[in-house]
Every structure is written in C-alpha cells, then in structure tokens.
N, C-alpha and C positions, 0 to 999 in steps of 0.2 A: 448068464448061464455058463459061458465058455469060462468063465478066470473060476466059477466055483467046480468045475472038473468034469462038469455033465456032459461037456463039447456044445456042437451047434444046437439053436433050436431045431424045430424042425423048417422047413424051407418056406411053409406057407405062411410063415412069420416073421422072416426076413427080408427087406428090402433089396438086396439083391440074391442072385441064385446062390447055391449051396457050392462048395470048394468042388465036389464031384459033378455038380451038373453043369457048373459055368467053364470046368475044364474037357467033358465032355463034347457040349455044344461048340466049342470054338473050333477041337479038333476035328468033328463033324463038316462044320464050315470051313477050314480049312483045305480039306480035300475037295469041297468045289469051286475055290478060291484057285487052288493049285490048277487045277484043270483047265480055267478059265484063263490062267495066265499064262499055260502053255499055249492054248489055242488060239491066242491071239496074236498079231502080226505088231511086234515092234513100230513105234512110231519113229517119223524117220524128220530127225529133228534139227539135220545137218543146212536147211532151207535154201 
C-alpha cells in the first residue's frame, strides 16, 4: 500500500506498531527508564 501512495495500512494490520505509535511508546518508556537510572546507586565495580 505504502510504494502505491496510500502510506501505511492501518495499524491493526501490521505486524509491528505504526511509525507514530512505536515512537510514542518508546518515548513514554523512556522517561521511566530515565528516572530509574538516576535513582539508582552506581555499581561499584572497582572490587
């Protein structure tokens, strides 16, 4: 459908998520990724 000009299908017929929601959800995850990696304490790896 994309090469004849339509663009994407719609999502629930694609095997993976749609360019706007797989870049959504990552940024989403992200910020609790970010948080979790301030708030954790360095491993101290000098032994």
């Amino acid at each position: 459908m994309a090469a004849t000009g339509g663009g994407q299908p719609p999502e629930f017929l694609l095997t993976h998520p749609a360019h706007g929601s797989r870049i959504e959800a990552l940024q989403d995850a992200m910020e609790e990724a970010d948080a979790t990696y301030r708030a954790t304490t360095p491993a101290d790896c000098a032994g």
